[in-house]
C-alpha positions as CSV (number, residue, x, y, z in Angstrom):
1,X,74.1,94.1,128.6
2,X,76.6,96.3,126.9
3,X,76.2,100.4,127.2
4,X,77.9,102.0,125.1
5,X,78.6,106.1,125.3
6,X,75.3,108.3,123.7
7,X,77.7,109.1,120.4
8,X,77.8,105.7,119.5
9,X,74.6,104.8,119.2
10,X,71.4,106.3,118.3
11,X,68.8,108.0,120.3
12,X,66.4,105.7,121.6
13,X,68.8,102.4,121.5
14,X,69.9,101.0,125.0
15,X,72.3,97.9,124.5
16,X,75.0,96.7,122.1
17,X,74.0,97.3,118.4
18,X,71.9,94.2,117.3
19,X,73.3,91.3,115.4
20,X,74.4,92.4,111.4
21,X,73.2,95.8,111.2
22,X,75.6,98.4,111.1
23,X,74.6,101.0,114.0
24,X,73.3,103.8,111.2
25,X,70.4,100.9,110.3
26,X,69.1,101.1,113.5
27,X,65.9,103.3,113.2
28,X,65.2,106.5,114.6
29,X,62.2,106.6,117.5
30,X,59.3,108.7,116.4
31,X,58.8,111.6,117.8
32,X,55.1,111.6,117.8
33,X,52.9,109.4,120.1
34,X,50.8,107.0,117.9
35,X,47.0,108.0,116.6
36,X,45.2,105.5,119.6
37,X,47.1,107.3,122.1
38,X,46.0,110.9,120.6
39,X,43.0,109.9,120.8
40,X,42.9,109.6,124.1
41,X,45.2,112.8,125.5
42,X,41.9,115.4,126.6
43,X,43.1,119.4,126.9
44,X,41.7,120.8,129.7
45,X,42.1,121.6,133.3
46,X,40.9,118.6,135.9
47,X,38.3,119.7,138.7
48,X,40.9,120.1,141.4
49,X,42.5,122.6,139.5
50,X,39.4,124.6,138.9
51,X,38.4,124.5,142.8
52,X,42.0,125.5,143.7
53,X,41.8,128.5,141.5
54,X,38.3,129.5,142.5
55,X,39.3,129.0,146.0
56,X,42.5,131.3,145.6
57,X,40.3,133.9,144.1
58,X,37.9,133.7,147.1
59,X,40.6,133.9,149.7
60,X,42.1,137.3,147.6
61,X,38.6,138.7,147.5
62,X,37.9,138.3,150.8
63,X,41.4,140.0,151.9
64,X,41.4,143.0,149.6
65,X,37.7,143.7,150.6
66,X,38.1,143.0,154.6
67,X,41.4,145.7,154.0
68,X,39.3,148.2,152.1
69,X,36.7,148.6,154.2
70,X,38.9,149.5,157.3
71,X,40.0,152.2,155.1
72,X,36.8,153.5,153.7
73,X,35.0,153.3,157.3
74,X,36.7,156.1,158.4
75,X,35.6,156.7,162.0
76,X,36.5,159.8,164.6
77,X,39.2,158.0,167.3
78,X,37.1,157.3,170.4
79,X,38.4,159.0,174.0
80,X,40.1,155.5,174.5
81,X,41.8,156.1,171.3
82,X,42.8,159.6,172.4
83,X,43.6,158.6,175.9
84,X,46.5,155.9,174.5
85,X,47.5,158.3,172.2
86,X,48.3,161.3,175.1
87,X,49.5,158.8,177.0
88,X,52.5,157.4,174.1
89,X,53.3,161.0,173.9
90,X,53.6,162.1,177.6
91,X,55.7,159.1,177.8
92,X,58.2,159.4,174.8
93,X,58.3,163.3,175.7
94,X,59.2,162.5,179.1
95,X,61.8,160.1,177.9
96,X,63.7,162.5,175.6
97,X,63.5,165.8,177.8
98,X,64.1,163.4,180.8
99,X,61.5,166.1,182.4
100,X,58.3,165.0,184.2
101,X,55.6,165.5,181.9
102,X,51.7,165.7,183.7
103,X,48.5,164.5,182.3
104,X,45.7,165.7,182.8
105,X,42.3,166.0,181.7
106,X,40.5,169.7,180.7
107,X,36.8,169.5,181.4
108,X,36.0,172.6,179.7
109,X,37.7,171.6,176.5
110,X,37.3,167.7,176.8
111,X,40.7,167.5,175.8
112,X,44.5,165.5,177.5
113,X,46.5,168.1,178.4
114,X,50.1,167.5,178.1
115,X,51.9,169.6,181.0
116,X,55.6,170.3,182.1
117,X,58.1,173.3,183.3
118,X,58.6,173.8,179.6
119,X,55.6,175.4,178.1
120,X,56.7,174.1,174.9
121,X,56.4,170.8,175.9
122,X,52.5,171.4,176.5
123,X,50.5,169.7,174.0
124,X,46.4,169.4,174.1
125,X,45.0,166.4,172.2
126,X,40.9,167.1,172.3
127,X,38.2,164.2,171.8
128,X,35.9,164.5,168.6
129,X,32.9,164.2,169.1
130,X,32.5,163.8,172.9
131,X,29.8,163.7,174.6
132,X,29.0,166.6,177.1
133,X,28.9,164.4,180.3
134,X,32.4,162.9,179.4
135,X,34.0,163.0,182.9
136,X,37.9,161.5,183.6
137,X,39.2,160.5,186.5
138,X,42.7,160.2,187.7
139,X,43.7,157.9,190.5
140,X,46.0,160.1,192.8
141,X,49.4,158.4,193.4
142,X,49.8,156.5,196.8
143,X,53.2,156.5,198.1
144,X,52.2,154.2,200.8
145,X,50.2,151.7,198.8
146,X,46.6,151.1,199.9
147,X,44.9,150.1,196.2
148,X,46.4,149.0,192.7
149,X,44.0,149.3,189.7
150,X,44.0,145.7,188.5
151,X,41.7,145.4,184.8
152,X,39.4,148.5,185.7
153,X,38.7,147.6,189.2
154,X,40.2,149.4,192.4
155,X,41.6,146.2,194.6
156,X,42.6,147.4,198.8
157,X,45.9,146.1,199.6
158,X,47.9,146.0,202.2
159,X,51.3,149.2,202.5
């Protein structure tokens, strides 16, 4: 079988010209598909397609309402929340001042207290909402050893 460049023969024709007609008598393929097969192309989207979608519009849904409510619900920080928060600050304060920074906890206030030589260092970060028998305790630093606070729980060990 002969192939010949696309500019000598025409579209649809694979193959030397046939046998006494010039190559300009060769017909032209249709462009069209023929009436049985129309008949039979449907428009329309297949099942899997329509689950996919639905199942993409679920998985959105889902996300933007899970991420709305966080930000509706609005909710007071609890003394945890609080705690952390003194506690990021005493540290990062203590880090650029390269001063020791005390923490402490103010009974009458229910508030951290932020404490150092510089008063201006002092900051007070209070508890909404807390309750009036909120009590905090400190463990006093051993220099010695003795006990470790391992998850919540005071553990004896040996200096």
């Amino acid at each position: 079988m002969l192939l010949r460049p696309a500019s000598a023969r025409r579209v649809g024709w694979i193959g030397p010209d046939p046998p006494g007609l010039p190559p300009a008598a060769i017909p032209a393929p249709s462009l069209t598909p023929p009436a049985s097969r129309l008949r039979r192309v449907r428009a329309g989207f297949t099942l899997l397609e329509i689950l996919l979608t639905l199942a993409l519009i679920a998985l959105l849904a889902a996300a933007l309402i899970g991420g709305s409510s966080a930000l509706i619900a609005e909710r007071a920080p609890s003394a945890n929340d609080v705690f952390w928060t003194a506690v990021r600050a005493a540290r990062k304060s203590a880090l650029n001042t390269r001063q020791e920074i005390g923490l402490r906890f103010d009974e009458k206030t229910k508030a951290f207290v932020l404490s150092a030589d510089d008063p201006a260092l002092g900051r007070t970060f209070p508890i909404p909402g807390a309750p009036a028998d909120l009590a905090v305790d400190f463990l006093a630093a051993q220099r010695t050893g003795g006990s470790i606070l391992l998850g919540g729980t005071v553990v004896e060990t040996e200096p």
